[in-house]
DSSP file (Angstrom, degrees, kcal/mol; ACC not computed):
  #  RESIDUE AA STRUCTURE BP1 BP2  ACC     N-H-->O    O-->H-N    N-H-->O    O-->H-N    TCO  KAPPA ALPHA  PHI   PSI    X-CA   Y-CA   Z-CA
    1    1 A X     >        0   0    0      0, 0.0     4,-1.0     0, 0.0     5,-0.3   0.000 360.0 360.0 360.0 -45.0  -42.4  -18.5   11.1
    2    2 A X  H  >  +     0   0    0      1,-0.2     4,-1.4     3,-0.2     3,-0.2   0.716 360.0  59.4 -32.5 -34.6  -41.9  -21.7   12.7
    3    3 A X  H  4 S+     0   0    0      2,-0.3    -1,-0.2     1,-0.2     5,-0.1   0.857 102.7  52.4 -45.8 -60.8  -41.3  -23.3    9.4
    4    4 A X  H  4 S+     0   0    0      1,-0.3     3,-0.4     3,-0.1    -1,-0.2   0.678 105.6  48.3 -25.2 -61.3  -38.7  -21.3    8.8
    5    5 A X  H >X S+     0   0    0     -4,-1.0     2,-1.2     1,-0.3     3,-1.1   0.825 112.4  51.6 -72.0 -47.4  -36.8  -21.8   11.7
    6    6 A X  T 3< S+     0   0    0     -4,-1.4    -1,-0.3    -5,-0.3    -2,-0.1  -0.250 111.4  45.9 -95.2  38.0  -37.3  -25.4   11.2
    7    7 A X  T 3> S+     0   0    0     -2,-1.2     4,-1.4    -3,-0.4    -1,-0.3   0.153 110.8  61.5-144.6 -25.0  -36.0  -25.3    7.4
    8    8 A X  H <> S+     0   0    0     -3,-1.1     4,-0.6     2,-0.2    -2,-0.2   0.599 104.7  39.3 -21.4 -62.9  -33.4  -23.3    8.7
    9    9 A X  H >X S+     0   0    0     -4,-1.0     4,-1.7     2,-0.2     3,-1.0   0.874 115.2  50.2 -86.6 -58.5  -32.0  -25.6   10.9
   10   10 A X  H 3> S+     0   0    0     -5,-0.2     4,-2.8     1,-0.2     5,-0.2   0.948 110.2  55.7 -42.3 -61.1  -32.3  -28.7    8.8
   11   11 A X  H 3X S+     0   0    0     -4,-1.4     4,-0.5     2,-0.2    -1,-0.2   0.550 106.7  45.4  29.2 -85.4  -30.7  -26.5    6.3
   12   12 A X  H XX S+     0   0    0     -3,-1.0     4,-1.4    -4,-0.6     3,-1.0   0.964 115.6  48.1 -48.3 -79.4  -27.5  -25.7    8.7
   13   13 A X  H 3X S+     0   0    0     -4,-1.7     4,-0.8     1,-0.3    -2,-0.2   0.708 113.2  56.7 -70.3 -21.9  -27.1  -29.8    9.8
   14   14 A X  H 3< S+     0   0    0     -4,-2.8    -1,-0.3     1,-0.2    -2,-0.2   0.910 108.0  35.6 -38.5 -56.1  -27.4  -30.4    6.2
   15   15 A X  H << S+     0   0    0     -3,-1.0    -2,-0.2    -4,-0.5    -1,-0.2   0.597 119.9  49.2 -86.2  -2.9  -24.9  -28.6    4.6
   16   16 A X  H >< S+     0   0    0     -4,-1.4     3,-2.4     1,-0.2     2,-0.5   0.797  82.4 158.0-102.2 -13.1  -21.9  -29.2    8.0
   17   17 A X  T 3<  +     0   0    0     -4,-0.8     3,-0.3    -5,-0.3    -1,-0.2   0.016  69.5  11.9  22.5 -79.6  -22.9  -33.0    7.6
   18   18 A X  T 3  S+     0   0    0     -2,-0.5    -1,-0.2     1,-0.2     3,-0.2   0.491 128.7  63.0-107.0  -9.3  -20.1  -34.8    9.0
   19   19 A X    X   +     0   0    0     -3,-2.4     3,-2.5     1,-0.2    -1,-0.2  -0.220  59.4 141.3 -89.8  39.1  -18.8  -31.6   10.4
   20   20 A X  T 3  S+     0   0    0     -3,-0.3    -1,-0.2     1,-0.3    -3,-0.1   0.824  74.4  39.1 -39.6 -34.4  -21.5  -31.2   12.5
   21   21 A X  T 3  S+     0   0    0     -3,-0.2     2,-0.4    -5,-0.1    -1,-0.3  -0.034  92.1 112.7-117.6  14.8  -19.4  -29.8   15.4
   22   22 A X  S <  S-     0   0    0     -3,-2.5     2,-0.2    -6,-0.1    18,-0.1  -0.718  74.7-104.1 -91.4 140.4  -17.1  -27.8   13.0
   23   23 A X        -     0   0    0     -2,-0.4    74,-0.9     1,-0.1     2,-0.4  -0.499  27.3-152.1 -69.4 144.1  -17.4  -23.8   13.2
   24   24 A X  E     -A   96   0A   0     72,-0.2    15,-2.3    -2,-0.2    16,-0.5  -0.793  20.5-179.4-106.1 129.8  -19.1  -22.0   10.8
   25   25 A X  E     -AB  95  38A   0     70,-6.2    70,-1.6    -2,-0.4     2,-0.4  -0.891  24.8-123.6-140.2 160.8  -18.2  -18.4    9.9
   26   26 A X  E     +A   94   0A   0     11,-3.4    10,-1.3    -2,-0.4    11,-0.4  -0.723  26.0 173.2 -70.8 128.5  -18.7  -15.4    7.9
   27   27 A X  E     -AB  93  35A   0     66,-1.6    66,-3.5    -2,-0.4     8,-0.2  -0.985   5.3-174.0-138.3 174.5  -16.3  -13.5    5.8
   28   28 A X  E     + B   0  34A   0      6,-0.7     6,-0.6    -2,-0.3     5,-0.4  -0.156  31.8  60.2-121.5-170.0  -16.5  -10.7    3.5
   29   29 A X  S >  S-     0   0    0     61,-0.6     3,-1.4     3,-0.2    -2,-0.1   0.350  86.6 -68.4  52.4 171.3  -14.8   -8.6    1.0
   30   30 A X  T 3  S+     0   0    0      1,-0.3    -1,-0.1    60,-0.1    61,-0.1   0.869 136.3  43.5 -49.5 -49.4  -13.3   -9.5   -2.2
   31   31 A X  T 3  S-     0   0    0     59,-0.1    -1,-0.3     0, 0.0    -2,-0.2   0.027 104.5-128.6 -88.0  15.3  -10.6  -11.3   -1.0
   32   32 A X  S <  S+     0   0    0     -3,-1.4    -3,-0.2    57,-0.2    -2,-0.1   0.766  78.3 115.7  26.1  68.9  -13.0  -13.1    1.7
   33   33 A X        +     0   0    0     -5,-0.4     2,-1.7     2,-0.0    -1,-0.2   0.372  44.8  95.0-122.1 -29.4  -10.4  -12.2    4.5
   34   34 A X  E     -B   28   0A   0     -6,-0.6    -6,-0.7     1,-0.1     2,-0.2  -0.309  68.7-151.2 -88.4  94.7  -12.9   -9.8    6.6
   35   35 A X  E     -B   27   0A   0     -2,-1.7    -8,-0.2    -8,-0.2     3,-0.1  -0.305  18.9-176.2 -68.1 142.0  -14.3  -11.8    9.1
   36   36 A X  E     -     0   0A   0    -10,-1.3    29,-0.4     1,-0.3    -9,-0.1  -0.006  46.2 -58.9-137.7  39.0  -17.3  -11.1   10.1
   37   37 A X  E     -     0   0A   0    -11,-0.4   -11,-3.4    27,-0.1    -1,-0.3   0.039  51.9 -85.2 110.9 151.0  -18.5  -13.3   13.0
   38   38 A X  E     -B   25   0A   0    -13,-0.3    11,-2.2     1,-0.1    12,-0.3  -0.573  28.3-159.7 -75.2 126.0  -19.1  -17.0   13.8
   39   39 A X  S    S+     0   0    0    -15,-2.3    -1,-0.1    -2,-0.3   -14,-0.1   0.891  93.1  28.5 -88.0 -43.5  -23.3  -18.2   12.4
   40   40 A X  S    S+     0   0    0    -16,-0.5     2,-0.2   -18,-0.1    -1,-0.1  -0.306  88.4 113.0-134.8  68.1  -22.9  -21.3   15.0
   41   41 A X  S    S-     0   0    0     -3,-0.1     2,-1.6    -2,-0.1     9,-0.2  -0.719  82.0 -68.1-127.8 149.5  -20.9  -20.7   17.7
   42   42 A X    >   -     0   0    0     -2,-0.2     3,-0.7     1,-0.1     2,-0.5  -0.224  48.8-123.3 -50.4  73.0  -22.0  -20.4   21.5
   43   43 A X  T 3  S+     0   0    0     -2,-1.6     5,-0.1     1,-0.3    -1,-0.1   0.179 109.0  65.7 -13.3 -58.5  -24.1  -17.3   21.7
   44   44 A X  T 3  S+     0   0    0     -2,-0.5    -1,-0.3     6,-0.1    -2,-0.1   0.645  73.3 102.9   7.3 -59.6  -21.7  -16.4   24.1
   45   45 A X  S X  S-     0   0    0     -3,-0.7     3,-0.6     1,-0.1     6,-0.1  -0.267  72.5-130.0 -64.4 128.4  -18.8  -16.2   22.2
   46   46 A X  T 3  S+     0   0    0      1,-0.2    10,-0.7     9,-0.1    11,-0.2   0.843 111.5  49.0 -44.6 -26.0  -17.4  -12.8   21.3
   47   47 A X  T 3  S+     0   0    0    -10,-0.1    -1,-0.2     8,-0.1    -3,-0.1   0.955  86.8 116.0 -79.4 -30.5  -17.1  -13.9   17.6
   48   48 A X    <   -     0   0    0     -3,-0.6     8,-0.2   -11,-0.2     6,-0.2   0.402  64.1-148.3 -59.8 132.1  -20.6  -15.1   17.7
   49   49 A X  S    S+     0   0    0    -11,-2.2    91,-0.1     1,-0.2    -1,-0.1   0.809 103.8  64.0 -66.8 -32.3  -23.5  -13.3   15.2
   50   50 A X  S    S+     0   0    0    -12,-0.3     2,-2.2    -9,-0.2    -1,-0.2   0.645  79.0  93.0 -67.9 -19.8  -25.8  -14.4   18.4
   51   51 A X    >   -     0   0    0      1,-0.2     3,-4.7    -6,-0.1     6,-0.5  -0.409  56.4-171.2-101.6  89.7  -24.1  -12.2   20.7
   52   52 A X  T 3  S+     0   0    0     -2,-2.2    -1,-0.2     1,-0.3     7,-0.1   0.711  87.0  49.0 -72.6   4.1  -25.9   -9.0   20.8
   53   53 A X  T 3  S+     0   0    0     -3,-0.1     2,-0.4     5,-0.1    -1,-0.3   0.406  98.4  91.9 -96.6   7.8  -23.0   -7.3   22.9
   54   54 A X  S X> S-     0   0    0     -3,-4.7     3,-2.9    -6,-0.2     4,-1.2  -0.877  89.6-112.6-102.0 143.6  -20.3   -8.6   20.6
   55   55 A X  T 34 S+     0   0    0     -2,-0.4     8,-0.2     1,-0.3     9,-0.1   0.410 111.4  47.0 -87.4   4.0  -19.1   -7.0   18.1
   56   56 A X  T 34 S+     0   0    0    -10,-0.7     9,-0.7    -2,-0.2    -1,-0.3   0.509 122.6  36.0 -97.7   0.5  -20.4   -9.2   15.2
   57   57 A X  T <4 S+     0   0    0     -3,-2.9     2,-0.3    -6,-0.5    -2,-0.2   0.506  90.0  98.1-116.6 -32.1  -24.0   -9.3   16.7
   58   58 A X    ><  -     0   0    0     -4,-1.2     3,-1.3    -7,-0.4     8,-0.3  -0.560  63.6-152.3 -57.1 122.9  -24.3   -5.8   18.1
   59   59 A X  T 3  S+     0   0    0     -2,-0.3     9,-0.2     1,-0.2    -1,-0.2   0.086 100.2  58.5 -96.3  40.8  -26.3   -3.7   15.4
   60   60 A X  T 3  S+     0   0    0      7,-0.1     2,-0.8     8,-0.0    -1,-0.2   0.030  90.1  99.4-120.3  36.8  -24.8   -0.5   16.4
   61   61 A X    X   -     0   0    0     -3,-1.3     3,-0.7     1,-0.1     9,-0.2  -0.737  65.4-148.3-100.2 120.4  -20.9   -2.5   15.5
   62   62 A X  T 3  S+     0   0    0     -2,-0.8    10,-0.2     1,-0.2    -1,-0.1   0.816  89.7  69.1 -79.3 -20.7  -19.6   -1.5   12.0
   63   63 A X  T 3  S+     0   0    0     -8,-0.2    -1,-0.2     8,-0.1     2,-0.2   0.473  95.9  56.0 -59.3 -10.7  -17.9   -5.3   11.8
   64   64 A X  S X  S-     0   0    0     -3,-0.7     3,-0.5    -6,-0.2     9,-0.5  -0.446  87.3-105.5-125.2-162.3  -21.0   -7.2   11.5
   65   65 A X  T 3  S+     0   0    0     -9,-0.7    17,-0.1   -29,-0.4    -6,-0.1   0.135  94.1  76.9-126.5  31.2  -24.0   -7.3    9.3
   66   66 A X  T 3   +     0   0    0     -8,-0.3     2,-0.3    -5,-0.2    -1,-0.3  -0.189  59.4 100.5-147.4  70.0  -26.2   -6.1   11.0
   67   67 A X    X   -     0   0    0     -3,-0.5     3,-1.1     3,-0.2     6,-0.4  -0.887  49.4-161.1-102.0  90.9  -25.7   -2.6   10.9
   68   68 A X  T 3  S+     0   0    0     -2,-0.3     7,-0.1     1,-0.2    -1,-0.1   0.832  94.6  54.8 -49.5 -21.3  -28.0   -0.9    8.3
   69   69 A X  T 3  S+     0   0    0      5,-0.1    -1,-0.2     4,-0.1     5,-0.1   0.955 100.8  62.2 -60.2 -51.7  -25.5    2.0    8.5
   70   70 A X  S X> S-     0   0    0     -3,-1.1     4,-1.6    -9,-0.2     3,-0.8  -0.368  99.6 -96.0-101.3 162.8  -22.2    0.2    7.7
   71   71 A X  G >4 S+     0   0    0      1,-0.2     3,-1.5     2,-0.2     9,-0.4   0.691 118.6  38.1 -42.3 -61.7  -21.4   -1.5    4.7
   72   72 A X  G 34 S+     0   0    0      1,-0.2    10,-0.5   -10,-0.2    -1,-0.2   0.800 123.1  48.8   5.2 -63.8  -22.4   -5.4    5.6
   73   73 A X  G <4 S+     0   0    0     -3,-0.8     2,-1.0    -9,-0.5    -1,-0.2   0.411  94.4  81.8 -99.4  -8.6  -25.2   -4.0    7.4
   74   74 A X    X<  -     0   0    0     -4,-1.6     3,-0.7    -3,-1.5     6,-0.3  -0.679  67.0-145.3-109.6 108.1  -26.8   -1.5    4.7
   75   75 A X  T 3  S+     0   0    0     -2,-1.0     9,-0.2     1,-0.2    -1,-0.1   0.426  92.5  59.2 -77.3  26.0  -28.9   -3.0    2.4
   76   76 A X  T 3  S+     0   0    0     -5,-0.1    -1,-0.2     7,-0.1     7,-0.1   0.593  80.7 117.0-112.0 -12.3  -28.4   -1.1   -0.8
   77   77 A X    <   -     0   0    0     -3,-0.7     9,-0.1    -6,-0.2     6,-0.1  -0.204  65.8-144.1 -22.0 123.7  -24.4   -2.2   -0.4
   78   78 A X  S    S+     0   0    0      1,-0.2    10,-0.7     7,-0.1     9,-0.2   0.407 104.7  50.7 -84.2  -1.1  -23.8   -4.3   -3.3
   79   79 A X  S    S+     0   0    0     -8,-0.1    13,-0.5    11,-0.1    -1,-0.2   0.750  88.2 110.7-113.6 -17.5  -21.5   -6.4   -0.9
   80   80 A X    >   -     0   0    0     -9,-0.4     3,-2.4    -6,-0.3     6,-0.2  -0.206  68.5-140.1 -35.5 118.4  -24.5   -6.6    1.9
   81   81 A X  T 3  S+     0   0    0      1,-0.2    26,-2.6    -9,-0.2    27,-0.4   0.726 102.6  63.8 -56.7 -17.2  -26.1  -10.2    2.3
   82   82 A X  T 3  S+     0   0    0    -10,-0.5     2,-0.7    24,-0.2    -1,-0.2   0.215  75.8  93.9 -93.8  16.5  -29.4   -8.2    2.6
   83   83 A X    X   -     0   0    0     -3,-2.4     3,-1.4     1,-0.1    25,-0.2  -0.918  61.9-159.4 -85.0 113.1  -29.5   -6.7   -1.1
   84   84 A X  T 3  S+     0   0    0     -2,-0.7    26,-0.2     1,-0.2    25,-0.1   0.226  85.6  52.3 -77.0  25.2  -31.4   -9.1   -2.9
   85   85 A X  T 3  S+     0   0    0     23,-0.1    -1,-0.2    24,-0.0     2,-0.1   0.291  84.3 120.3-136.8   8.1  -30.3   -8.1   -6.0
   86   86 A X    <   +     0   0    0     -3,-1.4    -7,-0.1    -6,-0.2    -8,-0.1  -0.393  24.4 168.5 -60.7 155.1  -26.4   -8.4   -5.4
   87   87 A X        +     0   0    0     -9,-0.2    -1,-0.1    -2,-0.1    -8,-0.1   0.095  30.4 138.6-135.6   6.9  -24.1  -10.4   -7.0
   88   88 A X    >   -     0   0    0    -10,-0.7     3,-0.6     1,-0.1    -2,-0.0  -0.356  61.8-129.3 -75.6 146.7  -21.1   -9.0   -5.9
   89   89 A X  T 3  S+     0   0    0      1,-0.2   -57,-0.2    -2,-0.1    -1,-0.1   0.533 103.4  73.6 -47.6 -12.1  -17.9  -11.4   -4.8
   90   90 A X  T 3   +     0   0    0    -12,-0.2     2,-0.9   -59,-0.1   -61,-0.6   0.503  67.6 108.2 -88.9  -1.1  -18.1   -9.1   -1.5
   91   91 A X  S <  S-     0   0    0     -3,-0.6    14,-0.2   -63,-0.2   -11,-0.1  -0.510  82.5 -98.4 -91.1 124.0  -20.6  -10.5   -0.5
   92   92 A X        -     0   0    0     -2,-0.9    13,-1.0   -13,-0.5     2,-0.4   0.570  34.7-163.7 -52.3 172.9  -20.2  -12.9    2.6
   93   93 A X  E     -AC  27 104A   0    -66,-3.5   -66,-1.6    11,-0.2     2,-0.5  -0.976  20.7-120.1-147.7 157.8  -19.8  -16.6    2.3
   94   94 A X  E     +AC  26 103A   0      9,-2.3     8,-2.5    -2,-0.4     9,-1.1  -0.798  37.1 161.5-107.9 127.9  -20.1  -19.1    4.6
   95   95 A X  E     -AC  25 101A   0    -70,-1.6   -70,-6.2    -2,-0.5     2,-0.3  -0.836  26.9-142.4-145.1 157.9  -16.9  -21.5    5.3
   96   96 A X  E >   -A   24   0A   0      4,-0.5     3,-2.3   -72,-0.3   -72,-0.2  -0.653  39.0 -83.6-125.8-169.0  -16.6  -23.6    8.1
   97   97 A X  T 3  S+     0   0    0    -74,-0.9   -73,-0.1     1,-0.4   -75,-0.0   0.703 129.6  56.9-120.8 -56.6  -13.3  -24.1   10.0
   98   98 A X  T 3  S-     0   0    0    -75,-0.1    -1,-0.4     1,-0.1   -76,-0.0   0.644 125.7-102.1 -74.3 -18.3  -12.0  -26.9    7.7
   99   99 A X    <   +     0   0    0     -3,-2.3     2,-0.2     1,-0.3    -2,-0.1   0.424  66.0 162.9  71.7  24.2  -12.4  -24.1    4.6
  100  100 A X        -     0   0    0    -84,-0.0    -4,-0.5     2,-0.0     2,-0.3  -0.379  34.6-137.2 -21.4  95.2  -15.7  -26.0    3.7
  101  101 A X  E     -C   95   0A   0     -2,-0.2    -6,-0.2    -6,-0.2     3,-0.1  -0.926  23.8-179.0 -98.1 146.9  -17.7  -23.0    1.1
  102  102 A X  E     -     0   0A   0     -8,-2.5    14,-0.3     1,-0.4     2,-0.3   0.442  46.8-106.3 -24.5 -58.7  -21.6  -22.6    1.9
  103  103 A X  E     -C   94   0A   0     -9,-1.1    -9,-2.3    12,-0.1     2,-0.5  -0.837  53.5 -40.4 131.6 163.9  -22.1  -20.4   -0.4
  104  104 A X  E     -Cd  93 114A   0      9,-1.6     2,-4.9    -2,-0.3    11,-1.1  -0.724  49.3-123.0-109.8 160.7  -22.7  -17.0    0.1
  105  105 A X        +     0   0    0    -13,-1.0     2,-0.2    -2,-0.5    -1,-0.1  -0.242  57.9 107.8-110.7 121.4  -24.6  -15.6    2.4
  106  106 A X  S    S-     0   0    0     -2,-4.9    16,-0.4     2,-0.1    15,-0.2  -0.628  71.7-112.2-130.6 172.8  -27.3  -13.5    1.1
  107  107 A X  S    S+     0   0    0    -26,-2.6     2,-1.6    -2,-0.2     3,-0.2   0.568  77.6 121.4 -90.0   0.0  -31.2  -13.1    0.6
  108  108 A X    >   -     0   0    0    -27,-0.4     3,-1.1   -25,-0.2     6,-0.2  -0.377  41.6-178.1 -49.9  73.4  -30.4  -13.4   -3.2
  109  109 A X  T 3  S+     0   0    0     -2,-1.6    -1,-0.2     1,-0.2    10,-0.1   0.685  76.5  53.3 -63.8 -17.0  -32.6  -16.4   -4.0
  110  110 A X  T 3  S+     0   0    0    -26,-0.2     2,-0.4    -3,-0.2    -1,-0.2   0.261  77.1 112.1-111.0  18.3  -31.8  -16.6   -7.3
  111  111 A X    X   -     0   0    0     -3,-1.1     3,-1.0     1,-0.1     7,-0.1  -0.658  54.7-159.5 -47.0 107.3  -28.2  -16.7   -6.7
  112  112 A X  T 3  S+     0   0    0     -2,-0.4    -1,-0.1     1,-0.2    -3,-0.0   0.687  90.2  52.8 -96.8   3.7  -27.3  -20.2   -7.7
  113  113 A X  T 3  S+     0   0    0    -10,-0.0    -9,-1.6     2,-0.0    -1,-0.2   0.170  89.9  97.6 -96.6  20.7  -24.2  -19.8   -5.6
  114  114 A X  B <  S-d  104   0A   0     -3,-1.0    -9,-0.1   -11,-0.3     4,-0.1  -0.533  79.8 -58.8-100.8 159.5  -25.7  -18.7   -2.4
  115  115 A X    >   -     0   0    0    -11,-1.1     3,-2.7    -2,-0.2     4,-0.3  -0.077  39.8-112.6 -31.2 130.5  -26.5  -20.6    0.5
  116  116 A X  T 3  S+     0   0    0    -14,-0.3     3,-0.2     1,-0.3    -1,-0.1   0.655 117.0  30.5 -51.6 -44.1  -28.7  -23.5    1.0
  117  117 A X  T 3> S+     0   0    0      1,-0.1     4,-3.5  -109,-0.1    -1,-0.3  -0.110  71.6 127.8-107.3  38.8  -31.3  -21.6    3.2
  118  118 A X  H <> S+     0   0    0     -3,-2.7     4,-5.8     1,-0.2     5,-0.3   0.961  78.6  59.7 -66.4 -28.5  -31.0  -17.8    1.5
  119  119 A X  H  > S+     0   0    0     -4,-0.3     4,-1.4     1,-0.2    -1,-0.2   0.921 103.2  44.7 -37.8 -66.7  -35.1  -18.3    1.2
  120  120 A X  H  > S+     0   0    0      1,-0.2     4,-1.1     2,-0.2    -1,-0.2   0.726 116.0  44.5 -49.6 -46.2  -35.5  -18.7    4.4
  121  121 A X  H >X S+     0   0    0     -4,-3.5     4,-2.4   -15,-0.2     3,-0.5   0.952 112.7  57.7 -60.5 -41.3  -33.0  -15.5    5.3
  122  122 A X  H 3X S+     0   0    0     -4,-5.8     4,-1.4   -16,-0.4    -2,-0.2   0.858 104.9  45.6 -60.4 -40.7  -34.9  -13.8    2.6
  123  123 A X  H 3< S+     0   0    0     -4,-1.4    -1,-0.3    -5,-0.3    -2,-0.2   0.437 111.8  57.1 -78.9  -0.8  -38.2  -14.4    4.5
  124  124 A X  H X< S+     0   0    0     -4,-1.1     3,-1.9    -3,-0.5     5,-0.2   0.979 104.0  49.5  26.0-106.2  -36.5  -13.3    7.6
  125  125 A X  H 3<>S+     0   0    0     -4,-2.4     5,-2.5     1,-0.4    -2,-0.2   0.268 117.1  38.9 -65.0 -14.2  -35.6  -10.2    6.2
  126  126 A X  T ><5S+     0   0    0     -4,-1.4     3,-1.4     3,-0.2    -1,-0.4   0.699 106.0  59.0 -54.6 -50.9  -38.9   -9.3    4.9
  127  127 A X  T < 5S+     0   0    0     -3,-1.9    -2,-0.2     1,-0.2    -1,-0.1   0.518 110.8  46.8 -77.1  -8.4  -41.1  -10.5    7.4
  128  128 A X  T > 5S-     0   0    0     -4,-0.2     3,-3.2     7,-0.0    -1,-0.2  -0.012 111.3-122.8-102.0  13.9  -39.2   -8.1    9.8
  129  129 A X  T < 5 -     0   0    0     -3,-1.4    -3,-0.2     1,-0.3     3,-0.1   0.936  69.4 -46.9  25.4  61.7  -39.5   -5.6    7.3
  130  130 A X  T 3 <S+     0   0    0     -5,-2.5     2,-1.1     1,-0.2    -1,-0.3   0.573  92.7 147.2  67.6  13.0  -35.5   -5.0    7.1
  131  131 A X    X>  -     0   0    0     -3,-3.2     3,-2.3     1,-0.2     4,-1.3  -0.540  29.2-171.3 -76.2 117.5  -35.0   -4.9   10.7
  132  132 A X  H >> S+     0   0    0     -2,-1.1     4,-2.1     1,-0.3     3,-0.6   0.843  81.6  62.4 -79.9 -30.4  -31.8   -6.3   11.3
  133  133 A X  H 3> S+     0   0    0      1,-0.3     4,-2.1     2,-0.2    -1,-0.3   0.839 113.3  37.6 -52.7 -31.8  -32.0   -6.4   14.7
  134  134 A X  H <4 S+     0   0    0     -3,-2.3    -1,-0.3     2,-0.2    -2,-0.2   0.669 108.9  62.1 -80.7 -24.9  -35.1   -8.9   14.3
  135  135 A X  H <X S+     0   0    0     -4,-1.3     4,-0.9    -3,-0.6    -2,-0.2   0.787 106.3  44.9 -74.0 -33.0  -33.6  -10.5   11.5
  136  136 A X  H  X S+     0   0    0     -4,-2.1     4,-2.9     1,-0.2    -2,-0.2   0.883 116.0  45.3 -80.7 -48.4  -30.5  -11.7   13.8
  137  137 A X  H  < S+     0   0    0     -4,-2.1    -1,-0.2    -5,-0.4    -2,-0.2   0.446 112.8  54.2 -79.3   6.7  -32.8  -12.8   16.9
  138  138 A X  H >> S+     0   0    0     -4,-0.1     4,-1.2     3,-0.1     3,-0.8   0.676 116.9  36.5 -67.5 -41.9  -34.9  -14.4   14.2
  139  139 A X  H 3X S+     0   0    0     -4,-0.9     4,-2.0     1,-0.2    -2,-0.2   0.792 114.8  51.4 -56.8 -45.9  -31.9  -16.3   12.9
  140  140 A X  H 3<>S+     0   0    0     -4,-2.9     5,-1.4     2,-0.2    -1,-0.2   0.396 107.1  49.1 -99.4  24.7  -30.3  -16.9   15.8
  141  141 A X  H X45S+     0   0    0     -3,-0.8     3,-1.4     3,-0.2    -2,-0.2   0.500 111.3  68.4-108.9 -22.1  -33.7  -18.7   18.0
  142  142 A X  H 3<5S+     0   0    0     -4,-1.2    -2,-0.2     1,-0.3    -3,-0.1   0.909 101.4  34.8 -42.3 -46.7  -33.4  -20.4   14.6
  143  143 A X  T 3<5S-     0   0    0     -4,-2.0    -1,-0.3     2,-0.1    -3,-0.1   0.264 127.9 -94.5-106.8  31.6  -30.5  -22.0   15.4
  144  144 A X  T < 5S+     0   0    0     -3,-1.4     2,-0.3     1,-0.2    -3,-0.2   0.664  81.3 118.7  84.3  13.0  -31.2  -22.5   19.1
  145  145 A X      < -     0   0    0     -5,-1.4    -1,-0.2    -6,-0.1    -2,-0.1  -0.879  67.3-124.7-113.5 151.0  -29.7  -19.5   20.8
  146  146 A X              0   0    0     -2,-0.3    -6,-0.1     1,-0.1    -2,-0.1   0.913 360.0 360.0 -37.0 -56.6  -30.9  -16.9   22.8
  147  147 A X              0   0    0     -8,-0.1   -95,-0.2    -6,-0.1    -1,-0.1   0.477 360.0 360.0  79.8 360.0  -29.5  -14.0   20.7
């Protein structure tokens, strides 16, 4: 798992390159307008995916994505980043501040328009055998917060 996280992270500073310090966020829907939480933002932060009282990190929050109940969060949702077999436009994508696209972000590894590290998510979400809760504090000690 260590790998992971470490492929993870390279990953991340790869793709923000000379935005290093720029925020990186989720959104969703068709129309990519439903945000749905900050990837590198100060665990702290309300918007923050790290922040497991806020409402994009809590997995009992219908706004984030990691509620296996709600849509985001449910992985046979064709617009959940944890169907590996989606292809839907709903599905989030990763923009940073400047409106810098990622990709989206999903465990779809043979997405050629997904994110740089969806392997990595994808062995995540497996290796926690879909628990999202584990999947977010695996993600987020990836990128060097508590969770």
């Amino acid at each position: 798992m260590h790998l992971f996280r470490l492929l993870l992270l390279v990953s991340i500073i790869l793709m923000t390159g000379s935005h290093a310090f720029s925020k990186t966020m989720l959104f969703g829907g068709a129309d990519r307008k439903e945000y749905l939480g900050c990837l590198d933002c100060n665990e702290f932060a309300p918007d923050s995916i790290c922040n497991g009282f806020g409402k994009y990190g809590n997995e009992f929050s219908s706004e984030g994505i990691f509620n296996e109940f709600a849509g985001y969060g449910n992985e046979f949702s064709s617009k959940s980043p944890w169907n590996e077999f989606s292809t839907s436009r709903e599905v989030p994508v990763l923009v940073d501040e400047n409106g810098k696209f990622y990709g989206y972000f999903t465990i779809n590894e043979h997405r050629s328009d997904s994110v740089s590290f969806s392997s990595v998510l994808y062995k995540m979400f497996k290796g926690s055998k879909g628990n999202l809760e584990k999947v977010r504090l695996s993600l987020c000690k990836a990128l060097g917060k508590k969770g």
